[in-house]
Structures are given as C-alpha cells and as structure tokens.
C-alpha positions as CSV (number, residue, x, y, z in Angstrom):
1,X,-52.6,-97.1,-109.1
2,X,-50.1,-99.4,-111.1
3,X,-49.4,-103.0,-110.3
4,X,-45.8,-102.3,-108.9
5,X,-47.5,-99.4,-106.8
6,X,-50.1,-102.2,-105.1
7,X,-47.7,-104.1,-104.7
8,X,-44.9,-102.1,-103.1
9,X,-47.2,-100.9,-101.3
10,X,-48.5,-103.9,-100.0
11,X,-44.7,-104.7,-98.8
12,X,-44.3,-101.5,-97.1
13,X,-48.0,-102.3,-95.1
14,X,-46.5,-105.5,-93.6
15,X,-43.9,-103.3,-91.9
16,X,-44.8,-101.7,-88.1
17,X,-45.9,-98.0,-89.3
18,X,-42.5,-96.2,-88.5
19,X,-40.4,-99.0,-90.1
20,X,-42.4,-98.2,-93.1
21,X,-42.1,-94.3,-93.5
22,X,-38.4,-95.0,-92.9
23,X,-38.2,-97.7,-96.2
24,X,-40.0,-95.7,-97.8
25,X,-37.8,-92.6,-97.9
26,X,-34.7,-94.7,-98.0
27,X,-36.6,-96.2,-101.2
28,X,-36.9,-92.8,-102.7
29,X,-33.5,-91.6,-101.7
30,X,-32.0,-94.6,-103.4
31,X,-34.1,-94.1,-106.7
32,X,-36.2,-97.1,-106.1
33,X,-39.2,-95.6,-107.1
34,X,-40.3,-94.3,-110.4
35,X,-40.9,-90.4,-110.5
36,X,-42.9,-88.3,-112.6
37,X,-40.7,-85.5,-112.9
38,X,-42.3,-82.1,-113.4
39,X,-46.1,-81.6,-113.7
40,X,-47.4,-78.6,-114.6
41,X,-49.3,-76.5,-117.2
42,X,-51.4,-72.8,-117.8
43,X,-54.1,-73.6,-115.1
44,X,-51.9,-74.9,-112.5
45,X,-48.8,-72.7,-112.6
46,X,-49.9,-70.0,-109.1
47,X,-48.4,-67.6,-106.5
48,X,-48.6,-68.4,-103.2
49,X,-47.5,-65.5,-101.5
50,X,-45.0,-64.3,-103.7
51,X,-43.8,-68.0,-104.4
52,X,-43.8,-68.8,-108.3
53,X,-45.5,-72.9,-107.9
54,X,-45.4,-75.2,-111.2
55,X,-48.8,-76.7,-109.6
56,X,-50.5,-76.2,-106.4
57,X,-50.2,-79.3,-104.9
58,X,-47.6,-79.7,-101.8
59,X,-45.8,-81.8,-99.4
60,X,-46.7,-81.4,-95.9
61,X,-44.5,-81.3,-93.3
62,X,-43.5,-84.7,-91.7
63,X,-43.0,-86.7,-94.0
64,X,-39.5,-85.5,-94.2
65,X,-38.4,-84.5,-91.6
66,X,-34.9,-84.4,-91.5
67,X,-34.9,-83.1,-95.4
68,X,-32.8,-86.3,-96.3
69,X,-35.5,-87.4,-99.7
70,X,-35.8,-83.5,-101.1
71,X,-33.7,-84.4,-104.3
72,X,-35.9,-87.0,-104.7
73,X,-39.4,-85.1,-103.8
74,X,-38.7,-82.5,-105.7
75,X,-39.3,-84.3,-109.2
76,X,-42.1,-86.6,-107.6
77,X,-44.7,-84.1,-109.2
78,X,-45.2,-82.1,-105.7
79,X,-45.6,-77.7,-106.5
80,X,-43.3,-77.3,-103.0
81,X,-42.1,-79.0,-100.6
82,X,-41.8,-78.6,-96.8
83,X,-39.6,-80.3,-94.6
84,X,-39.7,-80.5,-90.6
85,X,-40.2,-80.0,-88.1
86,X,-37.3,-78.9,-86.9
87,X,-35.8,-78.1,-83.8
88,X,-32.4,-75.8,-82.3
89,X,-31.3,-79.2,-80.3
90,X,-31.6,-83.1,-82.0
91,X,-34.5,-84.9,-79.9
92,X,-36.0,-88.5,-80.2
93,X,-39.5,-87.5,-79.8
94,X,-41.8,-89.3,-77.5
95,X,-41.2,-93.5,-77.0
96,X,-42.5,-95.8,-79.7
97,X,-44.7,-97.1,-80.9
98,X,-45.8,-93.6,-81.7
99,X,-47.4,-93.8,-85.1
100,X,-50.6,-96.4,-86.4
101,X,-52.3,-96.5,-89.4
102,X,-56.1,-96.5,-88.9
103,X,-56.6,-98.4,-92.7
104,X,-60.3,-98.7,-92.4
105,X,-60.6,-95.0,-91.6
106,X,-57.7,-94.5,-93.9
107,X,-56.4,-92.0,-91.4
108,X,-53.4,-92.6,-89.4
109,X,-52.4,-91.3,-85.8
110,X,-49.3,-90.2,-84.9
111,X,-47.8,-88.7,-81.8
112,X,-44.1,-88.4,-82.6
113,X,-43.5,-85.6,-80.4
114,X,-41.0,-83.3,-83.1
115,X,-38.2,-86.2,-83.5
116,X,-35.3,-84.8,-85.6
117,X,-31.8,-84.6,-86.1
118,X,-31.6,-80.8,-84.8
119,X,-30.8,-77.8,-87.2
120,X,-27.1,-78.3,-87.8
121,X,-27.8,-81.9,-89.6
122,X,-30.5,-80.5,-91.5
123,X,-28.9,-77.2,-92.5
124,X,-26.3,-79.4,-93.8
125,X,-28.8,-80.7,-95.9
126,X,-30.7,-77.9,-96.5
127,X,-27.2,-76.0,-98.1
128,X,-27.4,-78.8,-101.1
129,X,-31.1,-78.8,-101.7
130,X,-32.3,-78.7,-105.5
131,X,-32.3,-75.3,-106.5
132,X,-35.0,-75.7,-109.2
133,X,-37.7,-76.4,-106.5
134,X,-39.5,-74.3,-104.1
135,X,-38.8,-75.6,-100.3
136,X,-39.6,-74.2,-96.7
137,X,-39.4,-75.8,-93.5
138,X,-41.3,-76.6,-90.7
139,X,-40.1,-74.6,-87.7
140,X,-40.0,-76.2,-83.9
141,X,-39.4,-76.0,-80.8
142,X,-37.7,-78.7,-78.5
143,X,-39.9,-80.2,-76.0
144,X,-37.4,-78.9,-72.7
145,X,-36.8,-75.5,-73.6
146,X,-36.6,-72.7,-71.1
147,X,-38.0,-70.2,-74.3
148,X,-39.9,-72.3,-77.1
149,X,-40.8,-68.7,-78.9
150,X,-37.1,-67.8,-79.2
151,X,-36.7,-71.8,-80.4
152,X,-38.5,-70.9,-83.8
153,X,-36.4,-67.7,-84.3
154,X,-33.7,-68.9,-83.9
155,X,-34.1,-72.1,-86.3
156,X,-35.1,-69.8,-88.6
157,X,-31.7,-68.1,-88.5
158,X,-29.9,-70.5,-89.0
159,X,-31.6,-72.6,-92.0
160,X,-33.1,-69.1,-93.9
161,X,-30.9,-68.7,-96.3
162,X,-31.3,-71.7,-97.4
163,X,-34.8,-71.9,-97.5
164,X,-37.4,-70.3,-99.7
165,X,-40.4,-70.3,-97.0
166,X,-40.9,-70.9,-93.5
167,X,-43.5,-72.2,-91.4
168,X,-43.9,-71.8,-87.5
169,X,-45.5,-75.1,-86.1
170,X,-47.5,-74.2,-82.9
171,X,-50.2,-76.6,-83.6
172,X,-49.0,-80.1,-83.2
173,X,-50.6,-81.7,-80.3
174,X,-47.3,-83.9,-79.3
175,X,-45.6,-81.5,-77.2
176,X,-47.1,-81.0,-74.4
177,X,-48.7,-76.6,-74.3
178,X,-47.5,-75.8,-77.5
179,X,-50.7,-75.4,-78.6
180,X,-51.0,-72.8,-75.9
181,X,-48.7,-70.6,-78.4
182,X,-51.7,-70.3,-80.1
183,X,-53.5,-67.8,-77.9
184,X,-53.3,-64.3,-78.9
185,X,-50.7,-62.6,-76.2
186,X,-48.6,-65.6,-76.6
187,X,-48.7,-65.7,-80.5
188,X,-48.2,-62.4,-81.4
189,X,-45.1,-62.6,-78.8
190,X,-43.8,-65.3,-81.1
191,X,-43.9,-64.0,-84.1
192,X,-42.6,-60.6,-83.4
193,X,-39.2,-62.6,-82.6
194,X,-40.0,-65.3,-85.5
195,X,-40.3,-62.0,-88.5
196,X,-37.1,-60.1,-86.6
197,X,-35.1,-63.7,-87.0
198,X,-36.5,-63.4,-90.8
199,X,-35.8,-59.4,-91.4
200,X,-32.2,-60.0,-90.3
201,X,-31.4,-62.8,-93.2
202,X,-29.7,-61.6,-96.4
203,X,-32.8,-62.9,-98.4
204,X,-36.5,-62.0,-96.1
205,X,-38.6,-65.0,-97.3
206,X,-42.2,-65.6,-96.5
207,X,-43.2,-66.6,-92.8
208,X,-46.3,-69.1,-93.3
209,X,-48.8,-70.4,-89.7
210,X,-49.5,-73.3,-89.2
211,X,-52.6,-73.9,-87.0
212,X,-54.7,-76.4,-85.3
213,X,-58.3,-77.8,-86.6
214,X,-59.4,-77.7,-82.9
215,X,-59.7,-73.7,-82.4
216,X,-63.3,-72.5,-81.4
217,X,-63.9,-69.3,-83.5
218,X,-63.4,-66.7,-81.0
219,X,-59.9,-68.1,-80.8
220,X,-59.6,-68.3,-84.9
221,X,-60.7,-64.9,-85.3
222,X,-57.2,-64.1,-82.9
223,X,-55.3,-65.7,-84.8
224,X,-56.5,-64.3,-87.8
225,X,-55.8,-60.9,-86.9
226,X,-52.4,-61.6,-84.8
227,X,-51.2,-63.3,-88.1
228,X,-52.1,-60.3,-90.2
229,X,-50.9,-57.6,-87.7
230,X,-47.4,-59.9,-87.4
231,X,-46.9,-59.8,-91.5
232,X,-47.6,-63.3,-91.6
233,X,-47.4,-64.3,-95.8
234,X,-49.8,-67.5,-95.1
235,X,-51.5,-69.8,-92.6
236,X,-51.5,-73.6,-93.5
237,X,-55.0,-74.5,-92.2
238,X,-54.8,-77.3,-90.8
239,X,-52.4,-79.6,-88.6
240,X,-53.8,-82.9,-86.9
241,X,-56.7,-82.9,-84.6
242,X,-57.6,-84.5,-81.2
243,X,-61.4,-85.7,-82.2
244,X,-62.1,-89.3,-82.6
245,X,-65.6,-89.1,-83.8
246,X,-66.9,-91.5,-86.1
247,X,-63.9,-93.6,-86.4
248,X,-64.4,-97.9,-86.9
249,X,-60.6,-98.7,-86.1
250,X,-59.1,-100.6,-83.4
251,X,-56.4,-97.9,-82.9
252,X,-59.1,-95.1,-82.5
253,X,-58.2,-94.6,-79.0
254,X,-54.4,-94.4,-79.4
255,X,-52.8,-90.6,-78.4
256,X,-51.9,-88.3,-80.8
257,X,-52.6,-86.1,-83.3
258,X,-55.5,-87.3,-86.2
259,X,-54.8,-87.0,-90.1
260,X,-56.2,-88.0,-93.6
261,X,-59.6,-88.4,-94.5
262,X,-61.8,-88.2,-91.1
263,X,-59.9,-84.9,-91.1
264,X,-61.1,-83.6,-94.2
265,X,-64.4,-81.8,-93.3
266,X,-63.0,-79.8,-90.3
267,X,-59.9,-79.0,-91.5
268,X,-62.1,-77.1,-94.7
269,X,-64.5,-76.2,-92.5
270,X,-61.7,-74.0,-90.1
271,X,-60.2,-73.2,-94.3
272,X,-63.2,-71.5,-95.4
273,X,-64.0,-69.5,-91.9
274,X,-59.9,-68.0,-92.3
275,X,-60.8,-67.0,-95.3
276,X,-64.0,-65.4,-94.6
277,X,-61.9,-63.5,-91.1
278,X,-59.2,-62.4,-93.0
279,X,-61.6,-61.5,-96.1
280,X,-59.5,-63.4,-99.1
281,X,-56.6,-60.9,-98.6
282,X,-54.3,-63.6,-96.7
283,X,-53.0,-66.5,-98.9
284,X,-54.2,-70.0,-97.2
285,X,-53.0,-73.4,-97.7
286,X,-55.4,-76.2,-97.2
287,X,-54.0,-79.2,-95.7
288,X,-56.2,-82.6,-93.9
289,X,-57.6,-85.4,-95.6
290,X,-57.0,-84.6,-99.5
291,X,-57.0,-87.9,-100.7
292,X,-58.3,-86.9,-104.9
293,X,-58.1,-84.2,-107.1
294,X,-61.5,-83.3,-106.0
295,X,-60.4,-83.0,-102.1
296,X,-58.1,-80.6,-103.5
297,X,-60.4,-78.8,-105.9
298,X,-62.4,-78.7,-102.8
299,X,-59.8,-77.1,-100.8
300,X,-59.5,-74.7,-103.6
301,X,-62.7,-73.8,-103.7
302,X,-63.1,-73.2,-100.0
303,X,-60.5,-70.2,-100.2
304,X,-56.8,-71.9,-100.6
305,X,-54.5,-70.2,-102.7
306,X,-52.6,-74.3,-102.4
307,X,-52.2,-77.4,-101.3
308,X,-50.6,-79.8,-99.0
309,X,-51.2,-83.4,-98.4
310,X,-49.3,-86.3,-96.7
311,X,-51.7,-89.1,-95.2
312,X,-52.9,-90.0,-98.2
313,X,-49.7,-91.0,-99.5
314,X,-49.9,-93.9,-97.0
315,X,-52.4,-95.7,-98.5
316,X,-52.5,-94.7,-102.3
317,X,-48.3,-94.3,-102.9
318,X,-46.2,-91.6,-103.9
319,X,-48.4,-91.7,-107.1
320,X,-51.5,-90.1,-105.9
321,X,-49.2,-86.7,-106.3
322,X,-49.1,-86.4,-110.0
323,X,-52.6,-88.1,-110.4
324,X,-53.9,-85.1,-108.3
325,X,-51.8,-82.6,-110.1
326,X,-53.1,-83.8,-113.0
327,X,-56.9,-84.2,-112.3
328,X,-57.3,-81.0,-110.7
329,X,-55.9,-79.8,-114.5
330,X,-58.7,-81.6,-115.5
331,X,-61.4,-80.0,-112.9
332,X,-60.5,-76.5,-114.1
333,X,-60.3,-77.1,-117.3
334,X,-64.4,-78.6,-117.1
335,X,-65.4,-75.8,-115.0
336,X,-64.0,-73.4,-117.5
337,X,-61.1,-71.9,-115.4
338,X,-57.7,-71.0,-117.3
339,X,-55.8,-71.1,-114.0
340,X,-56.3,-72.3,-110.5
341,X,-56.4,-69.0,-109.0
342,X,-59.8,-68.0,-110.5
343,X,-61.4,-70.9,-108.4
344,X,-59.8,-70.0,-105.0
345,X,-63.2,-69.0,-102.6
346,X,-65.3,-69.6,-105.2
347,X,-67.6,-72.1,-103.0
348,X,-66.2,-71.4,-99.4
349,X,-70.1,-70.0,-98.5
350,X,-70.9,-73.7,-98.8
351,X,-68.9,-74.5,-95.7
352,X,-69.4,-71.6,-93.7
C-alpha cells in the first residue's frame, strides 16, 4: 500500500463507518483517487457465463449501491462490476448506526436493510454507464411489499437493457424473511417470474443467485437444483452470515449481516460443496473474505469461475483491486497455468 493510500485511508477511518463509504465514493466520483486503469493479460482474460471479463476479479454488490461511482470503478482494475441492491420503490433502510467496522477482525457488520434510491434514479444512471465495462446489478425487493418475488422481476424490467447481468439477492439477512425465499417452493416461484421479466427484454442477459453462507446442505443441495432447473447462468456463493464465532471485537454482538475475513472459510467451504452439487457444470462466483491474491486463488481453486470482493477494500484501499489482479497473474503463472480457467476446482476436494 502507498503512503497516500495509508494515509487516506487513515482519514476516511476517523469518520463513523457510513460517513466513510459515502467520502469515499464521492472521492472516487470526483477523481480524487488515482486509478489503475485496465488490468489484464493471457491468464486472466475468462468467461463467466457467457460474459467476456479482462480479469476475474469483481466488485460486489454494496458498495455501490445507487450505481453513482461506475465511471469511476470501471477503470479501478475490477473484471465487472455490480451495483445494488436495488429496489421498485426508494427506501432508507433500517435506522443508523447500521454499519461498524470490526478492525481487529478486519470484518465489518452491516445491517443496512437494502437503502437505495429506487429503480428510476438508478436506471437513470444505469442508461449512461461506461460501455467498455461489464456491469449487472444487484436485484431487491422493498422491505413492505405485498409480492417481494414479483419486486425482483419487475426491477429487472426496468434496468435490463441496460445492464449486462443480473443478480437476485434473496440472501441478505437485513430484511426481515427474505431469506425464506431461499427455500425450494418459494425460490423456484421466484425465479420463474425473475427469467420471464428477463426473456421479455430486447437483449436476454444472464440471471446470477446470490445465496447465503448459513444454508445446511439439505437446503444447498435445493437450491442447487432449483437454480439449474430455473436457467440460472451463476450463483455468487456467498452473501454475509449471521455467526459470530471467534471474533475479538467490541462490535461482535451488533446485528447484521458478517463480511471480510472471518467469512472466508465458510463462504469457500458452501463454494466448493455448489460445485461438487451442481458437478462443475454451473458457473460460481466466490465472494467472503478475499483479502489477497491468494484468497482469490483460493476461491479459484475451490471451483469459481470469478471473483468478487468488497470488505477488504475497507481496510486495504481501493488498491488492493489491481494488487490482486495482478498477483493472481503471478499465482498462475508459478503453478504453470496459461489462463485462470484451467485452475477453477482444481483443489475444491480440499474443502469438502
């Protein structure tokens, strides 16, 4: 990390959590911070499903939200990005404080409860994204819905053709039973309206899953096979988790949903079982607690076809993207791999 990274970083750690994330995306939006620009090269350049990526390394969803920073992202070294979550109506989310870095865990908790700005405002945005980068969004539901299932549908209606993936969020733990989506009747209900919303656009794109770390396996090995019956293209394995073992911070106990690096082990853990379910034929996308190139290799490894990462970026900058990029060149390259898909599952027996 370079001096004016420590150091901005240590500016933005003196604000209350939320204040932060806010700087720090008006920071980018404004050009205040230095950007790689494109990373990329033979061993990183991949397909995740059907999705042409300079590098496998993403963006998760929340850190922007309300797609306002994309311009920005997109030349901050990131593969894809993916904004959300977003909602049909604007909501606040739940009452603040609702978000708390754990620094000596380096995990953070948040329980933001799907705050946007609604569809319309980020449509808007959505219609003047970059067109040289590839960019999904995180599909919601608001919190006092009478139909949450037709919520994501009909989000997806409206932002799709502007969008080059899509991902239906029914794993956060902020809004109160929406991870009861996740059960099998209920799921494949959902996505049956979710992949009509997405035959009916102009341009079908690729519907993604986003799940929770928390499933036991009888209920992984449903959504397995609801996500392959439903033409699911992915499953982003995983979102936050309720557990609180092992942690030493103070803020241990707040509510919410867990990320970064406690998360890491479970989240690869659930990774490498999805793969195993849906035998490598479903593309995966391995997301909690990569903090190194090596938590991604891992990730890779363990059976995902990509990448996503967030957390991390609390604690080592906007920088950690290109060093990863970079240094998971350098893994394959060592191992003797000329392109990151020759390593995805090559180890996920190791976590099983």
């Amino acid at each position: 990390m370079t001096l004016p990274e420590r150091l901005g970083l240590a500016l933005l750690h003196r604000l209350e959590p939320e204040r932060a994330h806010g700087a720090a995306l008006m920071g980018l939006k404004a050009g205040l911070v230095p950007l790689p620009g494109l990373v990329s090269g033979p061993r990183l350049h991949c397909e995740l499903a059907g999705l042409r990526l300079p590098n496998p390394v993403g963006l998760a969803a929340g850190f922007d939200k309300n797609a306002v920073a994309l311009s920005a992202l997109s030349r901050a070294g990131f593969g894809f990005l993916e904004a959300g979550a977003v909602t049909p109506r604007p909501q606040p989310g739940n009452p603040r404080p609702r978000l708390f870095r754990l620094s000596e865990d380096r995990a953070v908790i948040n329980r933001f409860g799907f705050n946007n700005e609604g569809m319309e405002a980020v449509c808007a945005r959505l219609a003047k994204r970059p067109r040289d980068a590839v960019i999904g969004l995180n599909l919601g539901a608001n919190k006092d819905s009478a139909d949450r299932a037709e919520d994501f549908a009909r989000v997806l209606a409206r932002c799709g053709p502007f969008l080059d993936f899509a991902t239906v969020n029914v794993s956060s733990p902020n809004t109160e039973k929406l991870r009861d989506l996740q059960g099998a009747a209920a799921l494949s209900a959902l996505l049956k309206g979710v992949m009509e919303a997405r035959d009916w656009l102009e341009r079908p794109i690729p519907v993604f899953l986003k799940i929770a770390p928390d499933l036991d396996d009888t209920a992984l090995g449903d959504v397995a096979e609801v996500a392959q019956a439903s033409g699911v293209s992915a499953i982003i394995a995983t979102n936050t988790t309720l557990d609180r073992d092992g942690l030493q911070s103070q803020m241990r106990d707040e509510g919410g949903g867990l990320s970064g690096a406690p998360l890491f082990e479970k989240s690869t853990r659930v990774l490498a079982r999805l793969s195993q379910l849906t035998e490598g034929k479903l593309p995966l996308v391995g997301v909690g607690g990569i903090g190194s190139p090596e938590d991604a290799y891992a990730k890779i490894k363990a059976g995902a076809s990509a990448v996503q990462l967030y957390s991390a970026l609390v604690y080592e900058g906007i920088g950690l993207v290109p060093r990863i990029a970079r240094g998971l060149d350098r893994l394959l390259d060592r191992d003797g791999f000329d392109n990151v898909a020759q390593a995805v599952g090559k180890e996920r027996d190791a976590w099983l």
